[in-house]
C-alpha positions, 0 to 999 in steps of 0.5 A, a space after each residue: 425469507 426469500 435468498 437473493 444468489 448474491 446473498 448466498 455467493 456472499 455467504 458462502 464464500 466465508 464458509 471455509 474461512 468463518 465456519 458460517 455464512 455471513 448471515 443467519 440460516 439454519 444448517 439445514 436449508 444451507 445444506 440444500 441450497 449449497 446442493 442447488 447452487 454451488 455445481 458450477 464452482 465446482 466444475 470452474 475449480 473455484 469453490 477452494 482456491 488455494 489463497 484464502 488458506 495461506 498460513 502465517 509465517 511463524 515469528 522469527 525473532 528470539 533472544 539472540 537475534 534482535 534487530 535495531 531499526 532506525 527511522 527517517 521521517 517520524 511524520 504520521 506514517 512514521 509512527 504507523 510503522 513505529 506501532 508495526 513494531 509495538 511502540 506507542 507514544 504514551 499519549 496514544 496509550 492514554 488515549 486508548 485506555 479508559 479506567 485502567 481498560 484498554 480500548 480493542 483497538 489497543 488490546 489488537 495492537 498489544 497482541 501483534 506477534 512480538 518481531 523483536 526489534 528495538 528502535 535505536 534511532 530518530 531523523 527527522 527534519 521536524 525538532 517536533 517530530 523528532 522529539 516524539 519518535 523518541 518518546 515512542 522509542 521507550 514505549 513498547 506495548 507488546 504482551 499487554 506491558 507498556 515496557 520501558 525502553 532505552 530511548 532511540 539515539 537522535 541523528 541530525 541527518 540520515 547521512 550520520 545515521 547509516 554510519 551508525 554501528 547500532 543500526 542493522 536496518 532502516 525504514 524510511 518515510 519521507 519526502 518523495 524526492 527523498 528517498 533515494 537518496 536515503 535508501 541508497 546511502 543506506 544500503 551502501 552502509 550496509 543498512 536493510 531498507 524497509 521504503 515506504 512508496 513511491 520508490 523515487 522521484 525519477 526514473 534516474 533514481 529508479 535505475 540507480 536505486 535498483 543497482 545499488 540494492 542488487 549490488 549490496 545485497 541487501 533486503 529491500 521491501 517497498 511499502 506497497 502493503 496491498 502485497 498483503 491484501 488477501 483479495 488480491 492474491 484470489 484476484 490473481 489466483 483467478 486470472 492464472 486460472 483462464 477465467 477472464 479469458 483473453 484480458 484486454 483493458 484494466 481501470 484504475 481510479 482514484 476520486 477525492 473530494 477534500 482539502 487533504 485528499 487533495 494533499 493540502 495539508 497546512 493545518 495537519 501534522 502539527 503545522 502550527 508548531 512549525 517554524 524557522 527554528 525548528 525545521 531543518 529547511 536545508 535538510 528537508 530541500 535534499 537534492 530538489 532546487 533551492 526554495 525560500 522556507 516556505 509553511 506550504 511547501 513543507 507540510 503540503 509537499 506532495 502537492 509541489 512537483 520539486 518534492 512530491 511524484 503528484 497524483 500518480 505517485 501519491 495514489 496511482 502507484 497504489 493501484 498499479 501495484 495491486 493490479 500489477 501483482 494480480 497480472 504481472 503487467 510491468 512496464 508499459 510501452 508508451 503512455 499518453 495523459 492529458 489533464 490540468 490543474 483546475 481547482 487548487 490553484 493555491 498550492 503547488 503545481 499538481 493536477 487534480 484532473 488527469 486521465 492516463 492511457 497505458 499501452 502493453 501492445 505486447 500483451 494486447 491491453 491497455 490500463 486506464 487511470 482516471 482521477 479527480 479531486 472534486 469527487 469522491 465517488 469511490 471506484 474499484 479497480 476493474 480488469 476486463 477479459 473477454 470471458 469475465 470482469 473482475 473488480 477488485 480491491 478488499 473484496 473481488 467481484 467476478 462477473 461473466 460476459 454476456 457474450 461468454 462462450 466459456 460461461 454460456 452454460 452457466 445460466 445466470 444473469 450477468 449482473 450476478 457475480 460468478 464468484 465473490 470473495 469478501 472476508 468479515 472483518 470488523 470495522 466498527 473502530 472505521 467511521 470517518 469517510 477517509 478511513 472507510 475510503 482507505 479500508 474499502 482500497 485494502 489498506 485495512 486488516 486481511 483475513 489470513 490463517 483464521 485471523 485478521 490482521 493488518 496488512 502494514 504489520 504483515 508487510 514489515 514481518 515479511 521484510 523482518 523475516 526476509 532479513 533473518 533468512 525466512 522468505 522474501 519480500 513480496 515488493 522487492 527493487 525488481 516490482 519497485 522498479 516497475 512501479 517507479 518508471 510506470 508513473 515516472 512515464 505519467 508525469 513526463 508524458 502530463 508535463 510534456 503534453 506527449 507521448 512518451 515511449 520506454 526504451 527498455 533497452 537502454 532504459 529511456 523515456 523517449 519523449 514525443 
């Protein structure tokens, strides 16, 4: 059986994780080959990072410190983070169980580390999906027992639930232009505030959002849950090690090919139930202009500049936040993008190509974003160095540069990688397109402490932990803030057809 390198690198990488390569040798030939191969990660210092051994914070939660959460936007990722939680809709379970045998997928959700939390309260705009929230709320699974809780308060609005004495925390998973609003009333009440991205609509509500949360003090976490993502924290570990060499470009991509890929979601999330009677069109509006009651606008609101942060928002901020965690990028100085709306002209104004060009002339790179939604060619994000690439996303990929002076000794091909991390994972339960897509970004499991589990739920205990006094968040209003002014400078430089310049001493978009 002939062993291609990046077979063995692939393997070996698992060694200290798994216990075994990710294929079949005997102990024997391992041993050799290791023997030949693995000197010059020895003498580069990375044959063991100090990442892949990260451990587990211990659960935090006991009987005399529950915390009461309420939710705000019980849409489809309302619900994901309702089963961070432990609580199902019965339905799911039903779903999930065959014979009176629950599904692995079930069994996994089963097994979480209790984070003893009780769903207190429901808001959401949608009767429908606030009917539902509630029948979540009084079913717990935690421990292989479908629990029955005290079903969650309804609130007509986040405005009366902030004022709730039964409610210590809140999470929040609205409509883009929303969550400012909502996140800062809430911490003004005194609410721990768990966002899901992007943080804000606009760079005024960044400024004002990070102000309020640093004067409350509360515990603030941005949804950004790659935070968690193992690969990344490798990723990072690498360049602080020197071994891109000078870093001057960094891509990112975003490429999709379907009707809701592109946000056009008129047919998902129960539209057909959807009505005048039962959507609270005023409630839903907020602060954005006002609108006739519209079906489209409602469930395809991140197509429509009024409500949602377009591309950039709904995708770019992801990547951004995963190669700003590796780099520490920040703000960039200027931003140029051009682009247009080409191909789904029917809903809203959101471009489907676009192509933008970050500059951080202080750290001698630039950042690229290129997006279409006429292709679904899955790209990785990819950091450039004058040494070595880096592509990046569940799995990292480190290459040298064929003019490398620091890897000229090294004598393999520059289309081998230098070092590969990807952990095993099982994926059997990940068939559609849309769902390998998702995985293969890193929105999955991670591998951490000999176990493998979902980076959402690892990005809520660390906010439940921060809260009860354990750590911090990793995606705090400081990382949040950056995230929200670098693709606010997006959109404004794509709708003004302009440069745009942050003044990040008065904290302005200068314009042109």
């Amino acid at each position: 059986m002939k062993l291609l390198r990046r077979d063995f690198l692939k393997g070996l990488v698992t060694v200290p994780f798994l216990g075994y390569f990710a294929f079949g040798f005997k102990d024997n030939i391992t041993k050799q080959i290791r023997k030949k191969s693995i000197d010059y990660n020895q003498r580069l210092k990375i044959d063991r990072l100090e990442a892949p051994y990260e451990k587990l914070v211990p659960p935090t939660g006991n009987q005399g410190n529950k915390l009461r959460i309420g939710l705000v936007g019980n849409g489809w990722r309302g619900e994901q983070l309702l089963q961070k939680f432990g609580y199902l809709h019965p339905d799911i379970i039903k779903q999930h169980t065959t014979n009176g045998e629950a599904s692995k997928w079930l069994r996994d959700v089963m097994a979480q580390e209790d984070l003893n939390v009780e769903i207190t309260g429901i808001c959401d705009v949608f009767d429908v999906h606030t009917q539902r929230g509630v029948e979540i709320s009084r079913h717990n699974v935690l421990g292989g027992n479908n629990q029955e809780r005290k079903a969650a308060e309804i609130f007509q609005s986040y405005r009366d639930m902030v004022k709730s004495d039964n409610i210590d925390a809140i999470v929040i998973a609205t409509a883009d232009h929303s969550h400012a609003p909502i996140a800062i009333a809430a911490a003004k009440a005194g609410k721990h505030v768990y966002l899901e991205k992007p943080m804000t609509h606009s760079i005024e509500e960044a400024i004002e959002l990070r102000d309020t949360i640093k004067q409350t003090g509360v515990v603030f976490q941005l949804g950004h849950q790659n935070r968690q993502q193992m690969s990344y924290k490798v990723g990072r570990e690498l360049v602080q090690k020197g071994l891109l060499g000078e870093i001057t470009q960094v891509e990112t991509y975003t490429n999709r090919n379907t009707l809701f890929g592109a946000w056009i979601r008129d047919d998902a999330f129960d539209h057909k139930l959807g009505n005048e009677s039962n959507i609270n069109w005023e409630e839903f509006l907020c602060n954005a202009p006002w609108h006739e009651f519209d079906l489209k606008r409602f469930f395809s609101w991140q197509r429509y500049s009024d409500y949602g942060t377009s591309v950039t928002g709904n995708d770019f901020a992801h990547w951004y936040d995963c190669v700003n965690q590796v780099l520490d990028l920040g703000i960039p100085e200027s931003v140029v993008a051009l682009g247009g709306q080409y191909y789904y002209k029917t809903h809203g104004d959101m471009p489907d190509v676009l192509n933008v060009i970050f500059s951080y002339p202080e750290k001698g790179l630039s950042m690229t974003y290129d997006a279409t939604l006429k292709n679904g060619n899955f790209r990785q994000s990819r950091i450039l160095g004058s040494e070595a690439s880096l592509d990046i996303d569940s799995a990292v990929r480190m290459s040298k540069d064929r003019n490398s002076e620091m890897f000229k000794d090294v004598k393999i091909d520059s289309e081998e990688p230098l070092y590969y991390y990807e952990p095993r994972m099982d994926i059997d339960a990940v068939s559609t397109a849309t769902s390998r897509a998702y995985f293969k970004g890193g929105y999955g499991p991670t591998f951490i402490d000999g176990r493998i589990i979902d980076v959402t739920f690892l990005h809520v205990k660390e906010w439940i932990d921060a809260i009860r006094g354990h750590g911090k968040p990793s995606c705090d209003i400081d990382k949040g803030f950056e995230e929200s002014v670098t693709f606010n400078l997006a959109n404004l430089a794509y709708v003004h057809k302009k440069p745009v310049r942050w003044d990040s001493i008065n904290e302005k978009a200068i314009i042109g």
